[in-house]
C-alpha positions, 0 to 999 in steps of 0.5 A: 336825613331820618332813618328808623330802624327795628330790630330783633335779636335772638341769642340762642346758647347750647351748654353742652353736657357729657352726663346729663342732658345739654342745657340751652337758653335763647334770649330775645329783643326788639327794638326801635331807634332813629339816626339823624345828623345829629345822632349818626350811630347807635349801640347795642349791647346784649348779654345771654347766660346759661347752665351756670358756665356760659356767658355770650356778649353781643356788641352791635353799632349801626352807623347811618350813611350819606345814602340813607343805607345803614352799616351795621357791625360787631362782635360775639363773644362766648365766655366759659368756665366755673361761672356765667361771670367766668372771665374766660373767653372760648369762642368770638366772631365779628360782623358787618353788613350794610343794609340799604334804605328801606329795605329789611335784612338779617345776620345770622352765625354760630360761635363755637367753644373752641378750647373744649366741649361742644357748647355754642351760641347761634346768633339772629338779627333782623333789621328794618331800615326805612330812610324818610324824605328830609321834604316829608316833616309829618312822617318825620315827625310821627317817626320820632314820636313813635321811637321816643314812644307815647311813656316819653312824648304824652299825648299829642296837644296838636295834630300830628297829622298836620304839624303848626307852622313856625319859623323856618319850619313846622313842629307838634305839641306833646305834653311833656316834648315838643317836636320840631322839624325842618328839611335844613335841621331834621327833626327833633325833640325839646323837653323838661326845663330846656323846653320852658326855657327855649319857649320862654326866649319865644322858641323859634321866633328868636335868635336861636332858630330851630334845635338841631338836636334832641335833647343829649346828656353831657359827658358827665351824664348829670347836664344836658343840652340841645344845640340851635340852628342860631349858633346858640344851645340851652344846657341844664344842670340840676346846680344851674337851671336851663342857660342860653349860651350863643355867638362868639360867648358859646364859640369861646367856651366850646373852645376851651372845653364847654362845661368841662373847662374851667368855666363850667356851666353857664349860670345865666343867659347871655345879656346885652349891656350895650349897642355901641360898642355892642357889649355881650357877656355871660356867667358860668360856675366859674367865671364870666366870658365877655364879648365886644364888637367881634373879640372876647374881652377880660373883665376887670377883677377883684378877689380873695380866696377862701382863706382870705374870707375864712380871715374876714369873717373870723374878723367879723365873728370876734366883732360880733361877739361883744361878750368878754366871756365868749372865747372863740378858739376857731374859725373854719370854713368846712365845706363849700356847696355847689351853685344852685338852680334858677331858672334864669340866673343860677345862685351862688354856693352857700359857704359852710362856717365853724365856729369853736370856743369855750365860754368863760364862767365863774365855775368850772369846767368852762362849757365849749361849743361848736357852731356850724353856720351855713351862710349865702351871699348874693348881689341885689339887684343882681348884676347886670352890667349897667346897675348898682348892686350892694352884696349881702349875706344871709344866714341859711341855717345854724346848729349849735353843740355845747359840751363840759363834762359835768354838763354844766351851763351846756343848756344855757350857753346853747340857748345864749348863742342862738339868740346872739345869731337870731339877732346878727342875722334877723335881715341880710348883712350889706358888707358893702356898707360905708365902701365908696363903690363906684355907682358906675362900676359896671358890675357883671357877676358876683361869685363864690369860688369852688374854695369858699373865695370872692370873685368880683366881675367888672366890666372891662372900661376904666370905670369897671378898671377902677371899681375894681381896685376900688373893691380890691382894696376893700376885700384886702382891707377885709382879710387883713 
């Protein structure tokens, strides 16, 4: 069910003066919203000032009821002091009214100053609620085009009076939305990349069915999301790219919190590894979700923290380094990135190194530098469950400070550890090189922790049990 609903509010405010002449302000607005059985309520708020004393603050939530008639109510607040900022509350008065379906209505009150004077504000709504026939997909669909408006939806690609049919129900092109719309599911809107997604997996036509949502925010107001009919939603973060979570995957992680539990976004589709036993997972931020026949599984792990990698790759520095002269003092991981975007597979964070030493000259003082390396590690090819991937590092980008305080040999070390980097780094380190891997180790995900760690997912059979001691045994020898 579908209701549209106008609304115009005016908010008249009388600054009563004992001197000169009363003061007064009216503040009006108009409006245009939809509810529907995924949107039951909405929220309006309005703030009217005048005479640099009086402040009032309307609060209005329209609730759609199971009839079609709409509940509306709320409260007026009239605040008075020094300033129209002023925390001192004078006068307030409550609403509530139900409006019927297809009917317009209005509310109207006065709320008074009653610690002192004679100010006062007169508060006017008037609302249009029109219910839609769940049956009628056109005038639901020309509804939601007109409330999310022609800014948002673009032109029409399709004909709006005559909606393209599509699985189990019927929808409209836009440039920039598609609109969907079915008796079952109601009516609703798919944009920007969840858009691309949902049509890149065949929209309707795959296991996702048709949206039961507009496109929403999440509670911390960066990623969205639309849920399908299919027991299946798309999220989008801007460090993820759009990913499709479904079935028991999705019910596991709405349990523990969706993208606010430990797991965080998801980071890739859902990928079937096999039919018999049927073999599901994804990857999130954070972890992976396995799924066998109808129970989730853990997947065998291996791991080290951050500290254990700044140790490794302190390891691999000093090995690196191959002049006597080059003394490093320091290793330090000093900053951790976020995951970042794909459209299919979300990359892992980029760890941020620095390096401290001196270099040891035949004068003195000796010159000290500090590097800072920012560095990716990734999987090739990326993990799938079935195929052998080797894990590598690349270096993103590098700086170099170099500093004595007779500026002696700062030019000539700088320029020395560039090209020492440049040519560690000319192509992606395998740091899987000379470890007997399992070719049949059923790598699900390779991941860079919030603290600069590894974390390795195995699949949860004895091969993937033994590939992951294998690795265990790797990364410990690593940051020993």
């Amino acid at each position: 069910m579908q209701n549209k609903i106008s609304y115009y509010v005016r908010i008249f405010i009388l600054d009563h003066e004992y001197i000169v002449a009363n003061e007064t302000k009216t503040i009006e607005n108009r409006g245009l919203f939809s509810l529907d059985n995924a949107r039951t309520s909405h929220s309006l708020f309005f703030v009217g000032k005048c005479g640099g004393e009086i402040r009032v603050e309307l609060s209005v939530l329209i609730k759609q009821l199971a009839n079609g008639d709409i509940h509306v109510s709320g409260k007026a607040l009239l605040f008075e002091g020094t300033s129209e900022n002023t925390g001192d509350l004078d006068g307030q008065s409550s609403f509530t009214k139900d409006i019927r379906a297809n009917t317009t209505d209005r509310i109207s009150f006065r709320v008074r100053n009653t610690d002192e004077g004679d100010d006062y504000t007169d508060i006017f709504m008037e609302f249009s609620n029109t219910k839609l026939n769940d049956q009628d997909c056109t005038a639901n669909i020309k509804a939601k085009a007109m409330v999310l408006g022609s800014g948002f939806t673009g032109n029409a690609l399709s004909n709006i009076n005559s909606p393209l049919p599509v699985r189990n129900g019927v929808k409209v092109d836009f440039q920039n939305c598609d609109i969907y719309c079915s008796p079952s599911t109601g009516t609703h809107e798919v944009h920007g990349d969840i858009r691309a997604k949902y049509d890149a997996k065949r929209g309707p036509d795959s296991d996702l069915l048709l949206p039961v949502t507009d496109e929403t925010a999440t509670p911390d107001t960066i990623g969205r999301y639309n849920h399908f009919s299919g027991n299946g939603s798309i999220y989008w973060h801007p460090h993820t790219g759009p990913m499709e979570v479904r079935g028991g995957i999705r019910s596991s992680w709405a349990r523990q919190g969706w993208e606010r539990s430990v797991y965080g976004y998801p980071t890739s589709d859902e990928m079937k590894i096999n039919d018999q036993p049927a073999q599901w997972y994804s990857d999130f931020q954070n972890g992976v979700i396995f799924w066998q026949d109808n129970a989730e599984v853990q997947p065998r792990m291996a791991s080290i923290n951050g500290s254990q990698v700044r140790k490794a790759f302190e390891n691999f520095f000093r090995e690196h380094a191959a002049d006597p002269k080059l003394k490093i003092d320091s290793v330090n991981i000093v900053g951790v990135g976020p995951t970042r975007y794909d459209f299919w597979r979300s990359k892992n964070r980029i760890i941020t190194f620095q390096i401290t030493g001196e270099y040891a000259v035949d004068w003195i003082p000796d010159p000290d530098y500090t590097i800072t390396l920012h560095l990716e590690f990734f999987a090739d090819p990326l993990p799938n469950g079935r195929t052998v991937s080797k894990i590598y590092v690349r270096k993103i980008s590098h700086s170099i400070s170099t500093y004595n305080f007779a500026g002696l040999g700062t030019s000539e070390l700088a320029q020395g550890l560039h090209a020492k980097l440049e040519e560690v780094f000319r192509a992606p380190i395998d740091l899987t090189a000379g470890q007997n891997i399992p070719e049949n180790a059923g790598l699900l995900s390779f991941k860079v922790m919030a603290d600069g760690g590894f974390s390795f997912y195995f699949r949860p059979d004895f091969a993937g049990g033994f590939a992951a001691a294998v690795v265990q045994a790797m990364l410990n020898n690593m940051a020993s």
